[in-house]
N, C-alpha and C positions, 0 to 999 in steps of 0.2 A: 402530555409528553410529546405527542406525534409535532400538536403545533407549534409548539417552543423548539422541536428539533428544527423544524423546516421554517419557522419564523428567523431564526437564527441564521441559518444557512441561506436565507434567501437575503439577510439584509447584508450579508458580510461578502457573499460568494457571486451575488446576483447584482446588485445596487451599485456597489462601492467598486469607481474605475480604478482601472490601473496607468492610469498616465504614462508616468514614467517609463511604465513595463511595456504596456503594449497601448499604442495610441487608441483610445475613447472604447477598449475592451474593458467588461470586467474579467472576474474569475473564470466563473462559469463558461465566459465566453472562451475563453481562451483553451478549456479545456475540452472542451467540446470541440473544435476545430483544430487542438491540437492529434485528436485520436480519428485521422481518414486513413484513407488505404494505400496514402502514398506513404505515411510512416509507418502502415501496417497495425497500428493502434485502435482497431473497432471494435474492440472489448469494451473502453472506456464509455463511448454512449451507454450501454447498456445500466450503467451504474446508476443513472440518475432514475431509470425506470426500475431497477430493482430494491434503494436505496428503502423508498415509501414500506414496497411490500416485509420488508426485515424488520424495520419499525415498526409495523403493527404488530408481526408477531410478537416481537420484545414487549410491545405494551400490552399483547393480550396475556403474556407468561408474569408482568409484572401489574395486573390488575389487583389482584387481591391484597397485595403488599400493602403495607403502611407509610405514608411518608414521613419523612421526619429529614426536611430540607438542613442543609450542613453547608457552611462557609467553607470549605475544602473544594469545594468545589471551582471558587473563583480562582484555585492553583493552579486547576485544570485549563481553565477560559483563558487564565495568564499565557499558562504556554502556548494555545492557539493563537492570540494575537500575536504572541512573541513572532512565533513563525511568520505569520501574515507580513508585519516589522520588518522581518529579516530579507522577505517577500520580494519587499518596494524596496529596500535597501541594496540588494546585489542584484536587483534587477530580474526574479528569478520566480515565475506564477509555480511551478512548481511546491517550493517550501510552503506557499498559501494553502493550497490544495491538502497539502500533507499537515496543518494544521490543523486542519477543520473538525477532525474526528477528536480531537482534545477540545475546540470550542461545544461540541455535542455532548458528550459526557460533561463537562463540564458544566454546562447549564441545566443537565439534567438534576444531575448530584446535588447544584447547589438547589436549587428548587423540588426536587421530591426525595434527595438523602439516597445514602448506596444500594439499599437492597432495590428499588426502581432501578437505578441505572443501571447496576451489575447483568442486565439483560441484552440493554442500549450498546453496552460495547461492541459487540459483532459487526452490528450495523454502523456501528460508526465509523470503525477502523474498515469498514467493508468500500470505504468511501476511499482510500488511500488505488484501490484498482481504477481510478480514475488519470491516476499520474501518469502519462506518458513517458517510459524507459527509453529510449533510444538503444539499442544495444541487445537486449535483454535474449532476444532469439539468440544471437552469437553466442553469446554470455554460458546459456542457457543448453546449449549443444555442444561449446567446447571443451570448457571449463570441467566438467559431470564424466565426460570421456577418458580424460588426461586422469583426471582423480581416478576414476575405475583401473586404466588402466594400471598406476603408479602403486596404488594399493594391490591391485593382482601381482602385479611385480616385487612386490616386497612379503607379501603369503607366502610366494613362491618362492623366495632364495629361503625363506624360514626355515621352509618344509624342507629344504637341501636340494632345490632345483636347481640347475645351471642355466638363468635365463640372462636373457637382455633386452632392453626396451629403447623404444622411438617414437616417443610422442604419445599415441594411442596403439600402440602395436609391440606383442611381444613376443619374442626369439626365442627356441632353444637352442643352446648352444652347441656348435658343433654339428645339426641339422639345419636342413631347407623350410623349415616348419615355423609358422609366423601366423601370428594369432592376433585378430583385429577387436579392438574393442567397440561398441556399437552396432 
């Protein structure tokens, strides 16, 4: 299982350039250089080195299992490539990257049948923290505070509070008293 995962991934994610997308890059490449410190993305290395060790545990929890290889599988490998497709079509190594964990299950399942794979998914999908988000710190800071807030603001008139809110900050009314979320 371990060398069908990384046989795979190395001929699709590793081999195969991306022309159109990024001149004489493949995948891999691209992903790896797109996670330095100027996007703030150094998470993403580490995936390739963790990626191994997750798969073997999957394969040591799914040793004793029985295979019994299933054509369902190829649904899964469909949608990886779909992705990959969609990849070189809008120009976007992204959607490749984010296919990949459907090509992995997917070759597993159709060559060792579900109760193997049902391990492999972790590690598969563990492969998507590869993608570089542009945004996601912001995202990630903003977005979680305004909600906190907005939700405190609305428990609060429930309960028969007199409040009012700004953003991430809330008032009682009628005082100087202003309450920060975060």
């Amino acid at each position: 299982m371990i060398a069908m995962a990384f046989a795979c991934l190395f001929a699709i994610y590793f081999l195969y350039p991306l022309e159109p997308v990024i001149q004489g890059r493949t995948i891999a490449g691209w992903a790896w250089l797109a996670c330095n410190s100027m996007n703030g993305f150094l998470h993403g290395r580490l995936v390739v080195f963790i990626f191994p060790i997750l798969v073997w545990i999957a394969w040591q929890r799914s040793k004793d299992k029985t295979m019994s290889p299933s054509g369902w599988g190829l649904l899964w490998m469909g949608i990886g490539f779909l992705f990959f497709l969609v990849s070189l079509r809008i120009e976007q190594p992204r959607w490749a990257v984010a296919g990949a964990p459907f090509v992995v299950v997917g070759l597993s399942h159709f060559l060792f049948g579900w109760e193997i794979t049902k391990p492999m998914i972790f590690p598969a999908f563990f492969l998507w923290f590869a993608i570089p988000i542009p945004g996601i710190e912001n995202y990630m800071a903003g977005y979680p505070r305004v909600f906190t807030a907005d939700l405190s603001y609305h428990v609060g008139r429930f309960l028969g509070m007199d409040l009012a809110t700004s953003k991430d900050a809330i008032e009682v009314a009628g005082t100087e008293v202003a309450f920060g979320i975060g």
